[in-house]
N, C-alpha and C positions, 0 to 999 in steps of 0.2 A: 308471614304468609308462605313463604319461602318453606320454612318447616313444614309448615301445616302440608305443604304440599310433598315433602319428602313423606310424609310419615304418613300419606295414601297412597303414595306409588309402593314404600314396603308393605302396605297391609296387600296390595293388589297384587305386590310380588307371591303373599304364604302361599295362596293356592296354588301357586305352580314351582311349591318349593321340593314335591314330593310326583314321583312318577304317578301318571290315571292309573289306576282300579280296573279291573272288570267288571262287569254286571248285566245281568240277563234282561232282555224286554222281549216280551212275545216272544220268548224260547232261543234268540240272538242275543248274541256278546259282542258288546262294545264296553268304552273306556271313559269313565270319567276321573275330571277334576274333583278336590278337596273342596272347591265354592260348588259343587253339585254341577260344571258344566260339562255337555258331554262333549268331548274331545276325538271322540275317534266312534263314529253312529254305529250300533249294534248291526251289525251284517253275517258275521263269523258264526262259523256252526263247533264251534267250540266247545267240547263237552264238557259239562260240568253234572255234579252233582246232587241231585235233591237225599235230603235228607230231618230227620227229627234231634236237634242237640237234646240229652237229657241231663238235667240238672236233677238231683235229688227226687221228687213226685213228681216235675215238671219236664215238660216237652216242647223244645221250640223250633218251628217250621227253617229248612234253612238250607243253603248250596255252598256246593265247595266247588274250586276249580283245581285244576292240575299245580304242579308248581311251576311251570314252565307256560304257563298263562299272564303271571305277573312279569313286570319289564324289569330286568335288571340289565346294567351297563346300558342303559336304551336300549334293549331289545327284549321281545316278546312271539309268543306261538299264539300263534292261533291255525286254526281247522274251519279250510273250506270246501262246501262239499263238491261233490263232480257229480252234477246232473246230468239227464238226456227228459227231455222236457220235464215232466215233473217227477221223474223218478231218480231220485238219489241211488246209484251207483259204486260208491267209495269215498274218498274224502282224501284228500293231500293240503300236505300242513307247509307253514309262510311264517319266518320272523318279517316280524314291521318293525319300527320306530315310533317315536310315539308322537308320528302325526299320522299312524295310519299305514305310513307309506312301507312295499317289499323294500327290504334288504338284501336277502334273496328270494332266490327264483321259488315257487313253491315245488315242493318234495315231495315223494312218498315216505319221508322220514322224521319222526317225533325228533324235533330239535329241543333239548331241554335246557332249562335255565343256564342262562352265561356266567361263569366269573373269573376273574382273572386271565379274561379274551379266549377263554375255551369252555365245551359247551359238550354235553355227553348228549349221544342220540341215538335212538333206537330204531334199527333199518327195519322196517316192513314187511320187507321183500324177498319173496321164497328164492335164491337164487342157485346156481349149481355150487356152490363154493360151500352155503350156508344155508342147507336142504331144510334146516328148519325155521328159518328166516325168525324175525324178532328180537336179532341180537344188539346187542349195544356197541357202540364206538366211542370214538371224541373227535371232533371237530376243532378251528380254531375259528378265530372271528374273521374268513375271509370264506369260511364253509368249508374249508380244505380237512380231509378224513388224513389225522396222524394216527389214530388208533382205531385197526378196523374193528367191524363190528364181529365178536366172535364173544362173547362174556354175558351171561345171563343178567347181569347188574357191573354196572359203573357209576364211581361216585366222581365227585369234583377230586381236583388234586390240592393238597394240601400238604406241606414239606417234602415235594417232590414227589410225594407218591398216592394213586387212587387205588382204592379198595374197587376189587371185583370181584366176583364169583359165578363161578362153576359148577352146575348141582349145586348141590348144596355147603359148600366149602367157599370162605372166603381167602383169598391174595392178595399181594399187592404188587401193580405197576409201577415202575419208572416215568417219566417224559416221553421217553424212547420207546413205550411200549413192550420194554423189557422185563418179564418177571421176576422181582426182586426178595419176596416171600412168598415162598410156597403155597399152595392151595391146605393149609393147616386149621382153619378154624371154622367153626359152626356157627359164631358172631364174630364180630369184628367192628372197629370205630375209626376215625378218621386220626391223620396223626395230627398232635400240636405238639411243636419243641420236641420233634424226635419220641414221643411216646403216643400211645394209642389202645383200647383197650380190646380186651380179645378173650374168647374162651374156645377150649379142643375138648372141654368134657363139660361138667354138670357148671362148674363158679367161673367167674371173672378174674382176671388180672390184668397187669398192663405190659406190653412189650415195646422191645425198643423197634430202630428202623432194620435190623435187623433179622426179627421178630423172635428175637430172646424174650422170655419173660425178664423184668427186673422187681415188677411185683409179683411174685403167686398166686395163682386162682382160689382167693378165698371167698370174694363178693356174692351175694347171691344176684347181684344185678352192678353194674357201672355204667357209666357215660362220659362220654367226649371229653376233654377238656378243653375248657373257653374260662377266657380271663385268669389263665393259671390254676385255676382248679378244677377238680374232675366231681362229680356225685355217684353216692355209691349208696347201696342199700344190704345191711348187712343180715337180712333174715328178718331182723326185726326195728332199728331203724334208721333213718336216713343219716347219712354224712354228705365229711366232704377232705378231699386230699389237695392238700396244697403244694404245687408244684414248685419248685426252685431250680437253680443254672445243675446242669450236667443228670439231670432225673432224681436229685434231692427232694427228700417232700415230707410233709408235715401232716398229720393226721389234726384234719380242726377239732376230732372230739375229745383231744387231749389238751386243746386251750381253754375250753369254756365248761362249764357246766349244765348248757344247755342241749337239750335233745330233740332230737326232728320225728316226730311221726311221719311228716310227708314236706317236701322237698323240692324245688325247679333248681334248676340248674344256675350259676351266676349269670345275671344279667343287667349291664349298665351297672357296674361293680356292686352289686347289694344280689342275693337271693333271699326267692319265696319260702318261707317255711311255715311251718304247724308246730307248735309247742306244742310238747309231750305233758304239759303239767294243764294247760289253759284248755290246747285243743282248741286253739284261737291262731290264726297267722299273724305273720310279721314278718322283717326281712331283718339278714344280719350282713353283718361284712365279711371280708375273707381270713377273719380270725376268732368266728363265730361270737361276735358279740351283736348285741341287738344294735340296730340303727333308728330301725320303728318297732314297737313296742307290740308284740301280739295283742290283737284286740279285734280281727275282720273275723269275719263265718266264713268266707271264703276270698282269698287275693289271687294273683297270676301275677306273673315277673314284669318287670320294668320295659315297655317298650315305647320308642321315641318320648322317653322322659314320664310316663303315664304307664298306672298298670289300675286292672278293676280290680275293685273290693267289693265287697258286701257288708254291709251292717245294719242289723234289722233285718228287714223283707226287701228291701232291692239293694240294685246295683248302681254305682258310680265310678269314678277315676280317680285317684289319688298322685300326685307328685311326692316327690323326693324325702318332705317331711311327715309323710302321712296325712297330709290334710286333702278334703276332698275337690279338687280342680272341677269337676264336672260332678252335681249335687248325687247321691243316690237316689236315683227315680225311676229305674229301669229292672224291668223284672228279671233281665237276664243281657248280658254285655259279655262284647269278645273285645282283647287288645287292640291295639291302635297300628296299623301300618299303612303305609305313605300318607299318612294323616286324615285317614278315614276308620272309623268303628263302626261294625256290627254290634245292634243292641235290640231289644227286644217291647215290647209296651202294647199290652191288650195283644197280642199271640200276633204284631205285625211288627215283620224286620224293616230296621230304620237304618242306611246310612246318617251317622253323625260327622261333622270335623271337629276340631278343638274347643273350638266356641263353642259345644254344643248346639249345632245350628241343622236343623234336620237336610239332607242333602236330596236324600231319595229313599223312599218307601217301595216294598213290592208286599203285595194281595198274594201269597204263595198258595196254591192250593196242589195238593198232591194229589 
């Protein structure tokens, strides 16, 4: 009995193992739980997105929110408006917690996503300082401005230093708000282990924190690196550079004999790929060998242990060994985060959680 009763208090715990969601009702944003309960009542004028996903000949009705809508560290924005009886006038934005509750006072400033107790935000406000107002800053988790807003783009910090830019030139900050590279490049990426990828003219390479090249811009495209390895696309087709201690690295298409048409990035140590031979995905690991065996029309990377596939004419989830966790039955399905999915069935969007247990539906009409 005893157990029986442990092991409803853990199923009772999953739902609130992952921060509420957002989701629209009658054109308000509020938060639900993974059991479908609402946790924080749609009140918020929070803008979000209507839009059509296209899949191949198919189109499916759908909304995006900001990134700075979802809660991370326990906090979230949201946008409320500033009436004068029924006329909307402006709008000023409020982190909550996730019962709902300010944090802080509400702003005239887009506070965006928290990590690592700092939080880049975008001021509003036309002021004499900063005549064209809209600039970005950082915050810390007490609201306090370490970095004024003066930067057309600020990103998170990452080994010490955030990408910004200026027109159209990217840099990078210190902690201190000190400029530590130049305003040199026309893209630019986040550093991991002291490197970060960057280009001044037409290809990619990678620079140190310095912002020397250590690799030369040969890539026709690169990206970040996460979990030690970076993706790169060479004209014609996908890789992947494996990083090692002091900026060592291993090129994975010199381990294996297999080739990427098309490529995600490592995630949950395996990435997505497309065989060049099949034309079927699969994932490999970070020495390009297969792990799961190309064989989907279409997969998406590994998140919270679950990524969709395709096989045949719908969609399902697959786990670690390829096999399908949640059946193919869905005409079209997005990944898994805080333990809710977007999926698709007869042209109406369904919150699912892991169970497959339908959470909430919305009737979208544009």
């Amino acid at each position: 009995m005893k157990k029986l009763l442990l092991l409803l208090v853990l199923l009772s715990n999953l739902a609130y193992a992952y921060p509420p969601v957002p989701f629209v009702q009658d054109n308000k944003v509020g938060y639900l739980d993974s059991s479908g309960k609402i946790v924080i009542e749609p009140k918020f004028d929070t803008p979000f997105h209507k839009l059509y996903l296209v899949f191949e000949q198919d189109s499916f009705p759908s909304f995006e929110f900001p990134e700075w809508a979802y809660f991370s560290e326990g906090k979230a924005t949201v946008r409320i408006a500033k009436k004068f009886w029924f006329y909307t006038y402006g709008y000023k934005y409020a982190i909550i917690n996730e019962k709902g509750e300010f944090v802080f006072e509400p702003t005239e400033d887009i506070i965006g996503k928290f990590q690592n107790g700092t939080a880049p935000y975008q001021n509003l406000m036309k002021t004499a300082e900063y005549v064209h107002g809209e600039k970005f800053g950082m915050i810390n988790s007490a609201a306090e401005v370490f970095i004024e807003p003066k930067y057309d783009f600020i990103s998170h910090f990452s080994d010490n230093r955030a990408l910004v830019r200026k027109g159209d030139k990217y840099g990078y900050i210190d902690t201190n708000g000190e400029l530590v590279i130049p305003f040199l490049f026309i893209d630019a990426g986040k550093f991991n282990n002291g490197i970060a990828f960057a280009k001044n003219s037409r290809l990619y390479g990678y620079i140190d924190t310095s912002g020397n090249y250590i690799i030369p811009e040969k890539y026709e495209k690169a990206w970040d690196i996460i979990d030690g390895t970076a993706r790169y696309f060479d004209g014609n087709l996908f890789s992947f550079l494996k990083f090692e201690n002091k900026g060592n690295f291993i090129n994975i298409s010199q381990l294996t004999p297999n080739k990427f048409t098309d490529a995600s990035d490592f995630s949950e140590g395996v990435a997505c790929v497309r065989d060049v031979n099949t034309n079927l995905y699969g994932y490999i690991d970070n020495q390009g060998k297969y792990v799961i065996e190309p064989q989907f029309l279409y997969a998406t990377p590994f998140s919270e242990g679950l990524a969709v596939a395709k096989k045949d004419k719908y969609f399902g989830f697959i786990d670690k060994s390829g096999s399908f966790i949640i059946p193919p039955e869905y005409d079209f399905a997005q990944n898994f985060y805080n333990g809710i999915a977007k999926v698709w069935k007869n042209n109406k969007l369904i919150f699912i959680n892991k169970n497959n247990s339908e959470i909430y539906s919305f009737n979208l009409k544009f």
